[in-house]
N, CA, C and O of each residue as an XYZ file, in Angstrom:
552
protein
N     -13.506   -102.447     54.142
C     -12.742   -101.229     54.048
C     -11.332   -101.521     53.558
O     -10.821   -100.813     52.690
N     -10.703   -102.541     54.095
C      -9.242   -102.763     53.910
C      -9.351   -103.161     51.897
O      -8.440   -102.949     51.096
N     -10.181   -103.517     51.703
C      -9.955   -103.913     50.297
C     -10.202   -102.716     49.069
O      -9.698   -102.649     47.947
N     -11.291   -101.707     49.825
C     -11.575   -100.127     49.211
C     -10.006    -99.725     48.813
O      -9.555    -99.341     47.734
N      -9.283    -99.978     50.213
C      -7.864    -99.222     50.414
C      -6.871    -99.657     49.698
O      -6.066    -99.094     48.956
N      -7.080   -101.030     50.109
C      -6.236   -102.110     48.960
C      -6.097   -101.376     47.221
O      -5.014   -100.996     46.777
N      -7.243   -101.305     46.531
C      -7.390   -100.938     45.576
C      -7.039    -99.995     44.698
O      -6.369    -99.991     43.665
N      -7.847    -98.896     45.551
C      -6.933    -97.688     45.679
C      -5.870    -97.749     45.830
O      -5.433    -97.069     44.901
N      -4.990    -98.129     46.418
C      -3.250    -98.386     46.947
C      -2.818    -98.807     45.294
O      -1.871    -98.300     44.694
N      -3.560    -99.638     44.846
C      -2.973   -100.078     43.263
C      -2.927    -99.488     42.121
O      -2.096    -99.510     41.214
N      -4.441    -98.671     42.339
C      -4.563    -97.375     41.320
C      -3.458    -96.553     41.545
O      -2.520    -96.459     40.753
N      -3.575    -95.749     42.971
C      -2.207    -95.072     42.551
C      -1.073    -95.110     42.607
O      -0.492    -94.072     42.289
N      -0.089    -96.510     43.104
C       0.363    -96.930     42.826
C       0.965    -97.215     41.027
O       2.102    -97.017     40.598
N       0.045    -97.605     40.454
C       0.200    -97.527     39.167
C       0.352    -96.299     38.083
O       0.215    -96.314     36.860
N       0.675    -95.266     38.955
C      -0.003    -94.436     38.378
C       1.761    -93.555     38.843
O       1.973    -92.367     38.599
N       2.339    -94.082     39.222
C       3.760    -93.453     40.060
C       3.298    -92.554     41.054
O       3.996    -91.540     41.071
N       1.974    -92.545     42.257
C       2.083    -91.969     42.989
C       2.075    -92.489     44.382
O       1.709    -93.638     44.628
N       2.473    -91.660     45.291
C       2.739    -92.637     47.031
C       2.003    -91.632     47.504
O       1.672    -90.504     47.137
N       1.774    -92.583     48.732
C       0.790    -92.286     49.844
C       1.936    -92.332     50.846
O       2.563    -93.388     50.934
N       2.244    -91.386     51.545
C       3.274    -91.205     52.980
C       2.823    -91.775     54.002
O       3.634    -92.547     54.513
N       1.922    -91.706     54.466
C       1.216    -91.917     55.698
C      -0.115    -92.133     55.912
O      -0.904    -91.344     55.392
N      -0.462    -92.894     56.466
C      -2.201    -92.605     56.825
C      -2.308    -92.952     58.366
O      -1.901    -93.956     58.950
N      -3.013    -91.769     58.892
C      -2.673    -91.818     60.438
C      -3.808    -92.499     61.435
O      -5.025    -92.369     61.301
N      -3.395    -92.958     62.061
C      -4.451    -93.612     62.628
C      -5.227    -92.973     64.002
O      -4.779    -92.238     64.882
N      -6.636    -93.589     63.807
C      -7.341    -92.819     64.678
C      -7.763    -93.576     65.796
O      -8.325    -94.634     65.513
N      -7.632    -93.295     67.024
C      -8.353    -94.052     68.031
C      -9.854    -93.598     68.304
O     -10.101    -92.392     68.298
N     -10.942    -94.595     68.561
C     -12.210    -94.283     69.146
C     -12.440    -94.966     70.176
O     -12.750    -96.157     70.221
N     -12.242    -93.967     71.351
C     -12.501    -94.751     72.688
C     -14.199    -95.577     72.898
O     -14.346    -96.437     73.766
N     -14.933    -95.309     72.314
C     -16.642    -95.973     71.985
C     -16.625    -96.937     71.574
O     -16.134    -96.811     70.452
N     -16.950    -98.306     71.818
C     -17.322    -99.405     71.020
C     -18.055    -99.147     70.264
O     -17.756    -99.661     69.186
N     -19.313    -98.335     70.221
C     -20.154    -98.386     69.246
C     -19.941    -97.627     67.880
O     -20.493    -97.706     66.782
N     -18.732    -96.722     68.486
C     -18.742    -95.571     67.180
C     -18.205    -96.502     65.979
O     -17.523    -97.515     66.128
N     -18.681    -95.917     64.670
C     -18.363    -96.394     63.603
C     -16.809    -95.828     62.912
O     -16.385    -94.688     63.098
N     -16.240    -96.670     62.259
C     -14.676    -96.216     62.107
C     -14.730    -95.725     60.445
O     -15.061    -96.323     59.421
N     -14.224    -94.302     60.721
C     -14.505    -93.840     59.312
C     -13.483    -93.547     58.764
O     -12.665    -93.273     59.642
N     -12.981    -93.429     57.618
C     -11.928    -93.066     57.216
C     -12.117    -91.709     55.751
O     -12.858    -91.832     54.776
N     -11.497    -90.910     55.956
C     -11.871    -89.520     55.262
C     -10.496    -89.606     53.919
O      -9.290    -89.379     54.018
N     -11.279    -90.001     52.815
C      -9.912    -90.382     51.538
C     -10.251    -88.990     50.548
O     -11.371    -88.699     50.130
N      -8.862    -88.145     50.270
C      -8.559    -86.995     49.506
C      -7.503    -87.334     48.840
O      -6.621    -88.043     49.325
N      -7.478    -86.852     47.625
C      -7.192    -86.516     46.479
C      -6.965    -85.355     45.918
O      -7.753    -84.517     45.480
N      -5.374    -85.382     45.988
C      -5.125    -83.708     45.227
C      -4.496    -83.979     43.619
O      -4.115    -85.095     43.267
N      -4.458    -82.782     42.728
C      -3.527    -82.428     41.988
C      -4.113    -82.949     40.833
O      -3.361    -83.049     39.864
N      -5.524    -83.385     40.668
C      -6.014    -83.720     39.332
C      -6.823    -82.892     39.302
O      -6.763    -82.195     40.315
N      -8.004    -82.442     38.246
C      -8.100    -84.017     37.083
C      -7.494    -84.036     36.202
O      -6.935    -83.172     35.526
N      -7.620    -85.594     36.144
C      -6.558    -86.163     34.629
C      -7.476    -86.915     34.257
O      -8.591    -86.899     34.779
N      -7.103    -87.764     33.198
C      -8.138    -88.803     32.591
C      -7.913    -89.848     32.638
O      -8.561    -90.535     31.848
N      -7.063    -90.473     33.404
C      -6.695    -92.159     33.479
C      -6.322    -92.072     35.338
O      -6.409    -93.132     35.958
N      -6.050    -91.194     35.863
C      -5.962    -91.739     37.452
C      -7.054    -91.351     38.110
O      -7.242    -91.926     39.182
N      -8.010    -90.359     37.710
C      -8.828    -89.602     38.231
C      -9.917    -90.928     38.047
O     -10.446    -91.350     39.075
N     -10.190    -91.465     36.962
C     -11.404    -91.947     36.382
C     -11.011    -93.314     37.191
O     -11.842    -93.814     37.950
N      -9.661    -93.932     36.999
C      -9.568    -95.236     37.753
C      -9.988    -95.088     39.308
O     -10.735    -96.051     39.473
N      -9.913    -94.471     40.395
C     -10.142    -94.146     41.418
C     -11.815    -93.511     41.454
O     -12.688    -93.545     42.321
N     -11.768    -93.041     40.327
C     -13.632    -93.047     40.537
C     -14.288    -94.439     40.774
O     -15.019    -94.808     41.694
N     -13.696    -95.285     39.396
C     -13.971    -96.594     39.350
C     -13.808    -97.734     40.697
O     -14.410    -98.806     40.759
N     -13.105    -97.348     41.450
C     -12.930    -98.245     42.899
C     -13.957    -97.368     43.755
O     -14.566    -97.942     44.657
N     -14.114    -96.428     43.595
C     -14.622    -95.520     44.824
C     -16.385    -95.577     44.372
O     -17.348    -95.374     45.111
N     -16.372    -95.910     42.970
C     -18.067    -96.866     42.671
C     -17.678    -98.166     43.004
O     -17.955    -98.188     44.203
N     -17.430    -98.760     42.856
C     -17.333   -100.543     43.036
C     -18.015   -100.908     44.821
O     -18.878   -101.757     45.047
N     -17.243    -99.872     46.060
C     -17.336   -100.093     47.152
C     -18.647    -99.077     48.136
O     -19.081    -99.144     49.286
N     -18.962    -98.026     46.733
C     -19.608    -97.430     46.731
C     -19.134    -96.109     48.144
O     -19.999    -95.659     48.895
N     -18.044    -95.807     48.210
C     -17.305    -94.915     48.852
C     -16.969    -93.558     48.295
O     -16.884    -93.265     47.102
N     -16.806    -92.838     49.251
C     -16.458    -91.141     48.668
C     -15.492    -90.697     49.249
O     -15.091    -91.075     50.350
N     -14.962    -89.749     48.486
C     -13.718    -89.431     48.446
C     -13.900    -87.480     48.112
O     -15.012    -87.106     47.737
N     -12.950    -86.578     48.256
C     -12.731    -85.551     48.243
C     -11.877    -85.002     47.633
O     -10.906    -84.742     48.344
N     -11.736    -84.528     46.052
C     -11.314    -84.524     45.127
C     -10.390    -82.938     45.102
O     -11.024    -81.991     44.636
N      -8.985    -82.664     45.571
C      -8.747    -81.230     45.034
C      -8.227    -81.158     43.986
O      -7.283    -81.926     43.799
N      -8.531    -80.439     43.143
C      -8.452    -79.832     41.808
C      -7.412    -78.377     41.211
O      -7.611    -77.277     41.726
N      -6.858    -78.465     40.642
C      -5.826    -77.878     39.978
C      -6.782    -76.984     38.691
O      -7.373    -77.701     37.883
N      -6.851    -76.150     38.605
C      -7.875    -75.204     37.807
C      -7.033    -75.226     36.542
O      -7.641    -75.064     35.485
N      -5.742    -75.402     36.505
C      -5.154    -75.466     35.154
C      -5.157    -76.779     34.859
O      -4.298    -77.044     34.018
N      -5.886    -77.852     35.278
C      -5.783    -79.564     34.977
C      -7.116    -79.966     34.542
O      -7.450    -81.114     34.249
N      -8.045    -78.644     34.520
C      -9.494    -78.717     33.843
C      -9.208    -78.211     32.329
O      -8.569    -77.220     31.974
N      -9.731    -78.982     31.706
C     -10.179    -78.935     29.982
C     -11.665    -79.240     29.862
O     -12.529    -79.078     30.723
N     -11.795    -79.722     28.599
C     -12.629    -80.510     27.957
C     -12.838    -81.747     28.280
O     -13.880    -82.392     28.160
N     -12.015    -82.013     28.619
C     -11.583    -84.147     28.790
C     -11.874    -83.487     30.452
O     -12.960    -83.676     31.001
N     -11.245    -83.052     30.830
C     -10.685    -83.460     32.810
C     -11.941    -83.007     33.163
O     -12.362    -83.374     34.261
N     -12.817    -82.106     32.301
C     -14.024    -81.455     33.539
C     -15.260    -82.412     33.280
O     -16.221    -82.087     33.977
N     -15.502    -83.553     32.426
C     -15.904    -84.958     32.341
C     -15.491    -86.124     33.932
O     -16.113    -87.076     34.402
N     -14.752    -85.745     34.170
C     -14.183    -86.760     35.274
C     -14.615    -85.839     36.568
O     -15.062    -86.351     37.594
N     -14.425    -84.375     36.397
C     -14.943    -84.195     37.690
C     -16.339    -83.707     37.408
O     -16.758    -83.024     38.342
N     -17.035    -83.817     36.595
C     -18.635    -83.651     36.579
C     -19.007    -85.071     37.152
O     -19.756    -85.185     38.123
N     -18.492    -86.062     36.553
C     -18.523    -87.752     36.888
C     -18.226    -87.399     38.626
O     -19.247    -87.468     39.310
N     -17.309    -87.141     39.158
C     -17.450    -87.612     40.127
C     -18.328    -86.402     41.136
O     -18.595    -86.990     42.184
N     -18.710    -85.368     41.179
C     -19.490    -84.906     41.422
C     -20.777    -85.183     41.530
O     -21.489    -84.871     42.485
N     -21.286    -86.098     40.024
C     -22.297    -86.654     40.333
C     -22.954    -88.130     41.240
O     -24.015    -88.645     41.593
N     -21.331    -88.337     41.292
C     -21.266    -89.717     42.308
C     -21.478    -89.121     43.666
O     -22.139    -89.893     44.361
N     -21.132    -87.968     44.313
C     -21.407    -87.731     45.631
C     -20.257    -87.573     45.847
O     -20.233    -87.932     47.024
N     -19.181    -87.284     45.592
C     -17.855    -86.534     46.003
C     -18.057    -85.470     45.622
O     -18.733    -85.039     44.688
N     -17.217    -84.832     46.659
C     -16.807    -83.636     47.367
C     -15.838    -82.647     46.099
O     -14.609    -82.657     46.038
N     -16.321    -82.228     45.614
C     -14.798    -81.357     44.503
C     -14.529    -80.016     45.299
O     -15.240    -79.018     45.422
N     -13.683    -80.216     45.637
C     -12.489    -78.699     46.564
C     -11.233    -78.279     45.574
O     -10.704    -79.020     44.745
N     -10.914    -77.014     45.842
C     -10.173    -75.886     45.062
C      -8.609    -76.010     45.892
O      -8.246    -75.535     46.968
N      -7.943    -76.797     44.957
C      -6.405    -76.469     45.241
C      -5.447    -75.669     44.572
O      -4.252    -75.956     44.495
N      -5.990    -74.648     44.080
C      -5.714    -73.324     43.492
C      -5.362    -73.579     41.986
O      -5.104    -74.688     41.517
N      -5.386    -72.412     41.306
C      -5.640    -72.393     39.211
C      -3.866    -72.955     38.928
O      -3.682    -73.779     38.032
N      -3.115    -72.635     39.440
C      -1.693    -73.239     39.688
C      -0.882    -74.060     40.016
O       0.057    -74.498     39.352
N      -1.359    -74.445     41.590
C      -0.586    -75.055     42.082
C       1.234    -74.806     42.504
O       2.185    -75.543     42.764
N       0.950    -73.072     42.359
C       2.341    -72.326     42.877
C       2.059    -72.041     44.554
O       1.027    -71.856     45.199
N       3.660    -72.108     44.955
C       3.477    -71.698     46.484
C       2.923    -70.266     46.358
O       3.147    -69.462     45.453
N       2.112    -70.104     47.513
C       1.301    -69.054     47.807
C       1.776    -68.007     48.806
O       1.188    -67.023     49.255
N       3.029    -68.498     49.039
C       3.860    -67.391     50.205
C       4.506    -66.201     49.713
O       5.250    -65.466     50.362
N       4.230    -66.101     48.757
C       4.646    -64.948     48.231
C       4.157    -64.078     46.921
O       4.641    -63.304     46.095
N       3.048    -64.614     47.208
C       1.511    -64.060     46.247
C       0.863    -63.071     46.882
O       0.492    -63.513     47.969
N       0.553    -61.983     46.746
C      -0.676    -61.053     47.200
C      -1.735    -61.698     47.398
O      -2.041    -62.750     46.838
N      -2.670    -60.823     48.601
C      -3.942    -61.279     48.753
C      -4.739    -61.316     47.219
O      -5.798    -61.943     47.212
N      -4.397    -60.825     46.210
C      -5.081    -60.445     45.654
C      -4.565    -61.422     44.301
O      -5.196    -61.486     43.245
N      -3.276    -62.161     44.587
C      -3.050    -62.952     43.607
C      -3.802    -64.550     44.128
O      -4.155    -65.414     43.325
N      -3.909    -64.644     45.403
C      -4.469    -65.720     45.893
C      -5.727    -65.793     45.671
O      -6.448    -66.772     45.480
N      -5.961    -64.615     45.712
C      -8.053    -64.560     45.210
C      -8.148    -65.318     44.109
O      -8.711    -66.384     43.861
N      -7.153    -64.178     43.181
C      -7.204    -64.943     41.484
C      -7.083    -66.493     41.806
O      -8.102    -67.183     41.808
N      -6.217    -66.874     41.995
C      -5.768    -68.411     41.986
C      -7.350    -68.942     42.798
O      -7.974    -69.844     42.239
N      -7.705    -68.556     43.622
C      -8.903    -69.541     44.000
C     -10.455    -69.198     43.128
O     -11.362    -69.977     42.833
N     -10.350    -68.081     42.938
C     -11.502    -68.019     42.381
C     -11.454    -67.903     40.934
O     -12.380    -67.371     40.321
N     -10.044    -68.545     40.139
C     -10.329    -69.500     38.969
C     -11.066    -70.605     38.790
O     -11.861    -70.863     37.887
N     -10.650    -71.412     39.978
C     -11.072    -72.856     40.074
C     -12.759    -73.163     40.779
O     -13.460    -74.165     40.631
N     -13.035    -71.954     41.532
C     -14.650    -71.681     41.964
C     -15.300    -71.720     40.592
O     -16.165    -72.586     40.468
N     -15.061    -70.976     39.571
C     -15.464    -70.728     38.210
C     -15.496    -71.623     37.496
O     -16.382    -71.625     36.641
N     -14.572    -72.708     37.559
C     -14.659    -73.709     36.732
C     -15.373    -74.814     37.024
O     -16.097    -75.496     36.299
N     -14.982    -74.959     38.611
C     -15.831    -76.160     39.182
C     -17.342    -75.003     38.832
O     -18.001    -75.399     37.870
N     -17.695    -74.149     39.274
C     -18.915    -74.317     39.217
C     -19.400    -74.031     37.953
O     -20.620    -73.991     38.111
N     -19.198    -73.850     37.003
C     -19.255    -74.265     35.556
C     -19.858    -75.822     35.054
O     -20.736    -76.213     34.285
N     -19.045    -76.329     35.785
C     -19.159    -78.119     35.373
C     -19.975    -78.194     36.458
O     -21.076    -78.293     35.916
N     -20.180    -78.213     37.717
C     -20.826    -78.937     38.599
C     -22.455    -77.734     38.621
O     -23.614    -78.148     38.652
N     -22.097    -76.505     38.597
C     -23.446    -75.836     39.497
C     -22.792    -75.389     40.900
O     -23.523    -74.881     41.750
N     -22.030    -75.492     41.036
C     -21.750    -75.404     42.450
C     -20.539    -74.798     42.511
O     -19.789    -75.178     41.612
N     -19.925    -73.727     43.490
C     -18.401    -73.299     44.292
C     -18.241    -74.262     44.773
O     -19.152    -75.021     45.103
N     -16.546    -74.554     44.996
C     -15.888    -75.521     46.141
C     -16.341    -74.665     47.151
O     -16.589    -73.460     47.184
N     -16.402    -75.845     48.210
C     -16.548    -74.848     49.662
C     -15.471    -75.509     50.509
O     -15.527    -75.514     51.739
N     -14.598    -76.005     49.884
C     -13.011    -75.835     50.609
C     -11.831    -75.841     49.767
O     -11.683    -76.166     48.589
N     -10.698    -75.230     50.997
C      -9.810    -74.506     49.769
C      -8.478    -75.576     50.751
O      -8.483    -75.710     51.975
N      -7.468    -76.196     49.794
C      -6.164    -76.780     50.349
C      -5.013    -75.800     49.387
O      -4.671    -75.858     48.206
N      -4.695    -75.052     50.341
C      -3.471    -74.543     49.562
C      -2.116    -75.691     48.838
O      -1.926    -76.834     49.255
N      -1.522    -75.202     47.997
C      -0.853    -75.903     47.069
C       0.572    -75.800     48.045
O       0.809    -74.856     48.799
N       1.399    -76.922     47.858
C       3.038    -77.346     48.604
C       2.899    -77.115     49.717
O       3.773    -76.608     50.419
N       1.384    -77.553     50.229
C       2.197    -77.336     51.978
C       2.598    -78.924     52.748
O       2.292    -79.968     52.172
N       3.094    -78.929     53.689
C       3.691    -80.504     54.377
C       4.629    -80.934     53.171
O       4.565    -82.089     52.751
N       5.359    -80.159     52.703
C       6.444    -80.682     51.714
C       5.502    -81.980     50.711
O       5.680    -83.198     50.742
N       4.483    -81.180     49.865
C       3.504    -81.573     49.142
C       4.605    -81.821     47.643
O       4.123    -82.224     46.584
């Protein structure tokens, strides 16, 4: 696991992005297995998206991809069909990526159910989770 993380840490790293925190979990069970749940917002792109596919095949690990509905093209919806077909998770982080505090219910629809449309375009499938955009001083 530490070397999955390792890796990852370099991809995006290289890529000018930081990781703040990763919090740690206690399991009072000896037996339970220690899992770690890795997400990804604010792509797709075509060189950080695809490198992090590439570690997340190597260790054969999955990851949970949110998506920016204006960061899908031609090129970006290749990377998330790719990783879709690897067994990650593709979730809707709205067609924008504008704060949502001062959007209508009805502008927030729009914004999510751009990116339902697109992912399920490329994949066959709706996201079936939604991370709103700038929250935790994102």
């Amino acid at each position: 696991m530490r070397k999955i993380i390792s890796k990852i840490g370099a991809v995006i790293s290289s890529a000018a992005l930081l990781i703040s925190s990763v919090p740690t979990v206690t399991v009072n069970a000896e037996d339970e297995p220690k899992l770690l749940a890795l997400a990804f917002d604010d792509g797709p792109n075509t060189t950080t998206t695809n490198a992090v596919l590439d570690v997340l095949e190597q260790y054969n690990a999955k990851a949970t991809f949110f998506v920016i509905g204006t960061n899908i093209n031609d090129e970006t919806a290749k990377s998330v069909k790719r990783a879709y077909d690897m067994g990650m998770e593709i979730a809707n982080h709205s067609k924008t990526h504008n704060s949502m505090t001062e959007m209508t219910p009805d502008e927030i629809k729009t914004e999510i159910d751009y990116v339902d449309e697109k992912v399920e375009a490329i994949t066959g499938e709706k996201t079936k989770c939604f991370r709103p955009p700038l929250m935790n001083s994102e």
